[in-house]
N, C-alpha and C positions, 0 to 999 in steps of 0.2 A: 910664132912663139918666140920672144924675145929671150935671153939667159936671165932666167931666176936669180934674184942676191935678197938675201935677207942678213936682215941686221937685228939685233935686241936693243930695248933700252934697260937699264937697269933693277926692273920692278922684278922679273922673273924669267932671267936667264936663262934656268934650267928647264921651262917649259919650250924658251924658242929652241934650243939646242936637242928635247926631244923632236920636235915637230922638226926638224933639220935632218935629222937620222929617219926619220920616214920620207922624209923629201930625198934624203939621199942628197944634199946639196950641203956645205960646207956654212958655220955661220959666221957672217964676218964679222970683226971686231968694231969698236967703237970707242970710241977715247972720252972720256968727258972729265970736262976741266972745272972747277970754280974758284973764281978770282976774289980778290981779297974781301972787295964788295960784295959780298956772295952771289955775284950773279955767275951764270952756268956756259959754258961753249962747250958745243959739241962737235965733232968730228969723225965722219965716216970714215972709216982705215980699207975701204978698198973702193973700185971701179964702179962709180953708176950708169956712167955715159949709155946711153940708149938700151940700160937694163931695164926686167921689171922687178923692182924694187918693192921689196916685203920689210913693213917695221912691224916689229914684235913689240908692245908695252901694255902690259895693263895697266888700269886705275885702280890701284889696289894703296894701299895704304902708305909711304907719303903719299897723298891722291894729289895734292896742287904740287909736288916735287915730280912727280911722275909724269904727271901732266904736258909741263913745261918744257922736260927731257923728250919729250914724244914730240911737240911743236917743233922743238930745235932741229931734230932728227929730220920731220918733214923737211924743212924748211932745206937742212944741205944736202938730202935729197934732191929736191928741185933744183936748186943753185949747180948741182951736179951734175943735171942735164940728164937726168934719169927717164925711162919712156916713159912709166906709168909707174906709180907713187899707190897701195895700197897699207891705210892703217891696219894691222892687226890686232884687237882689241878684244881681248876673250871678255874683258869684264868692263862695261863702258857703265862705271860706277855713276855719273849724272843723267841715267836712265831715270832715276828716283825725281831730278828736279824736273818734271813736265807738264806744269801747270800753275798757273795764278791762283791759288785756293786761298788767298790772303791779299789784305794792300800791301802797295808797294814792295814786293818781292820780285827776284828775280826770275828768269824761268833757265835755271842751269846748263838743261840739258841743249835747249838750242843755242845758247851762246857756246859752250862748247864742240857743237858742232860746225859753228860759222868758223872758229878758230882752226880747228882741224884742217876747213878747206880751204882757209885764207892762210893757212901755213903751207899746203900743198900737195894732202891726199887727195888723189884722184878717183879711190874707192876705198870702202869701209867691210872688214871683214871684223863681225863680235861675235857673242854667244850668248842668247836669252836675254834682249831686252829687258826689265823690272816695266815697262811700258809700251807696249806696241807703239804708241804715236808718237814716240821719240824716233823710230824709223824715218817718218815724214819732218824730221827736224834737218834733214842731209842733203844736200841738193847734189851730190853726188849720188853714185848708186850704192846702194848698204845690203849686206850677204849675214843674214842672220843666220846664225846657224843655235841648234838646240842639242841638250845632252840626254833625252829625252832615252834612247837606243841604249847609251852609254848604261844608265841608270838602269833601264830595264833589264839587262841584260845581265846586271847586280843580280837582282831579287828574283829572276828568273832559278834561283837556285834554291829557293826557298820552296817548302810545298804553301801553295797560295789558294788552296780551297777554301781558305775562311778570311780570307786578307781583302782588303775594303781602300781604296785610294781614295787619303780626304788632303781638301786644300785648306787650306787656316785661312782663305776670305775667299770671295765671291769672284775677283780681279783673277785671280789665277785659276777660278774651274775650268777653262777650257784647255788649258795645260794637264791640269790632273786630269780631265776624262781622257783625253789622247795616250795620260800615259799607261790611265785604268783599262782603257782600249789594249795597249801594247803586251798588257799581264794577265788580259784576259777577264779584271777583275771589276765591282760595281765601285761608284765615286762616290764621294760623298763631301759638302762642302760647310767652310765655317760662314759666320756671317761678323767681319767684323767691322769695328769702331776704331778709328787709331787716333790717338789721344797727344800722343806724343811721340819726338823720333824715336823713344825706348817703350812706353807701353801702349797697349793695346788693349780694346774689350769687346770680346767675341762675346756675340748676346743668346747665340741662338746655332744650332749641330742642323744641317739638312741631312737628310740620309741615316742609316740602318748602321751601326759600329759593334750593338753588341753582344760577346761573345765573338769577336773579330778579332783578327790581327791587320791593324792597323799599319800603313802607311803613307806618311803625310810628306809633300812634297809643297816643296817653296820653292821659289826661284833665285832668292839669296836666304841667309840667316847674318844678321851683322850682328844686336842685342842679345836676340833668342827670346825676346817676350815674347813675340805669337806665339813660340811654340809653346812655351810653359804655360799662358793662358790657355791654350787649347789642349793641350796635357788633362788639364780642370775638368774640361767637359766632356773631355773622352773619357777619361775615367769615372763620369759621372755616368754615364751613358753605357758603362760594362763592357768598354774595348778591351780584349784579351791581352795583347801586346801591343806595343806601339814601336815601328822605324821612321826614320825621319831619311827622305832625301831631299837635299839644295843642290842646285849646279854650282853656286856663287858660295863657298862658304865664307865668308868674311871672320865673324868669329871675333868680335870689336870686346877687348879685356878678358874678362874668365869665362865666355859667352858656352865653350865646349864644358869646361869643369861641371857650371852650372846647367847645362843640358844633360850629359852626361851622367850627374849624381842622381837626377832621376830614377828611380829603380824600376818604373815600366818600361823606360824607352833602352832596347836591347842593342839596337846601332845608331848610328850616325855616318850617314856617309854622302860624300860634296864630291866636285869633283876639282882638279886641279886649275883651275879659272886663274884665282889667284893664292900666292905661295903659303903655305901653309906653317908658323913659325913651329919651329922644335919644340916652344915650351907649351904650344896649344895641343899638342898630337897625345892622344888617349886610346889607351885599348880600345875603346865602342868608338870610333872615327876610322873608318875608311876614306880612302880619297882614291876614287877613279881618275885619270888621264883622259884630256879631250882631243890630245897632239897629235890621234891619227884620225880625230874629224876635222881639224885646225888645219894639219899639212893637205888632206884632200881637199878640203874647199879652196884651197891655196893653189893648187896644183890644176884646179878646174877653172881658177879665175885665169891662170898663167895661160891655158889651153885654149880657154873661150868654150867649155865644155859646161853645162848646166849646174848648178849649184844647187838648186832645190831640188835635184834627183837625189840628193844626200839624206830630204825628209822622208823618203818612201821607208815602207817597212821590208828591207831589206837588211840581210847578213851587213856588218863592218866592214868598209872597204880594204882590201890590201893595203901593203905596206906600198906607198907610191914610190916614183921614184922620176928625175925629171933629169937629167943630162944635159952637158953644157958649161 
């Protein structure tokens, strides 16, 4: 086990600095400079020489500013002579680009991913792909990790005798039933259409909503049209209440306001992926913390300890803590 160093980039500080107080490991600074050209230098402020080196950044919104900060990062990592180079990336927003469904388009997510290793992760640490075969975009090894426990462990406090896990498309029921598994409760799934990167047209409800209390889980929200589209049909359908969980809350403009104003859906809750600005935060918005499933899988990649023992259905692991 080499010494632990983690650095942040600039997208969300204050999640690496939590996962750092469960690491029990200090987070090192980072300097970032931009010259008059605006291009960017970065510079690590401590020791990498034959550490294992952990960069914190998500792709959260600047996404191509972030992005680039995170390349850089890798990049005097390795120059640094670091042993082993681990991106950490709660939200690997070009999950979305993973496929040619059109001419001449690009396919996002593997060019971002050739970049990542041609910059000089050695391994990839995220949370809930938007596409499982973005996984196979990595020719390193990638540690997905899910907020699935996180989330359930929310609603576990609700009485859930009449509460129904639906996913707003067909892509994401094997998530909702895992999580319907986790609460004990039946799924139920949308079918949809997507028209555009902001609207959607759910054609058709599988499964049983009414007189339920409704809980719809996505694995981001960036617009909020699916949910409002399926809002439609749940209320057609005579779902009692309606919650909504994301791990990804993105939240792209007045996306909470207008989720929010809703007067079925009684919460909202995402988890901290990525940063969540002050002027989006509303009473019905919860935001769970992924930073002590983030620091343990961190803590088990440092150790060479299993990483998908993390998916069992087990208690929250302790607070880690790694020495050194």
């Amino acid at each position: 086990m080499n010494e632990i160093t983690v650095f942040s980039g600039s997208a969300h500080p204050e999640l690496a600095a939590e996962i750092c107080n469960y690491l029990g490991v200090p987070l090192q600074e980072t300097r970032l400079k931009r010259f008059s050209n605006d291009c960017l230098e970065v510079q690590l402020q401590a020791n990498c020489r034959e550490k294992d080196v952990f960069i914190v950044q998500t792709l959260s919104a600047p996404v191509q500013e972030n992005l680039v900060e995170l390349l850089l990062m890798l990049d005097a990592a390795r120059g640094a002579s670091a042993s082993r180079i681990t991106a950490v990336i709660p939200h690997f927003s070009y999950a979305r680009s993973d496929k040619k469904d059109s001419p001449r388009i690009s396919i996002g997510g593997r060019l971002v991913a050739d970049l990542l290793v041609t910059s000089g992760a050695n391994r990839v640490l995220t949370m809930t792909l938007h596409s499982p075969q973005v996984h196979g975009f990595f020719s390193v090894p990638v540690d997905q990790l899910h907020a699935l426990r996180e989330l359930a462990e929310h609603f576990q406090r609700y009485d859930l005798s009449r509460a129904v896990v639906v996913s707003p498309d067909l892509g994401n029921a094997k998530n909702a039933a895992a999580f319907a598994k986790r609460l004990g409760v039946p799924v139920a799934a949308g079918a949809k259409e997507r028209i555009s990167d902001t609207q959607v047209r759910i054609t058709a409800l599988i499964g049983e909503v009414r007189n339920r209390d409704v809980i719809v889980l996505d694995d981001e929200i960036a617009s909020g049209g699916s949910i409002i589209e399926l809002l439609q049909h749940l209320r057609a359908h005579g779902a009692r209440s309606v919650r909504i969980a994301t791990t990804h809350g993105i939240f792209a403009r007045d996306a909470v306001a207008r989720i929010a104003a809703e007067p079925d859906i009684l919460e909202l809750v995402c988890t901290n992926t990525v940063p969540i600005a002050p002027e989006k935060r509303h009473p019905k918005l919860t935001v769970l913390s992924v930073a002590p499933a983030l620091a343990e899988g961190m803590r088990r990649i440092n150790t060479g300890e299993s990483v998908s023992a993390l998916f069992a259905d087990t208690p929250s692991p302790p607070k880690a803590a790694i020495s050194g």
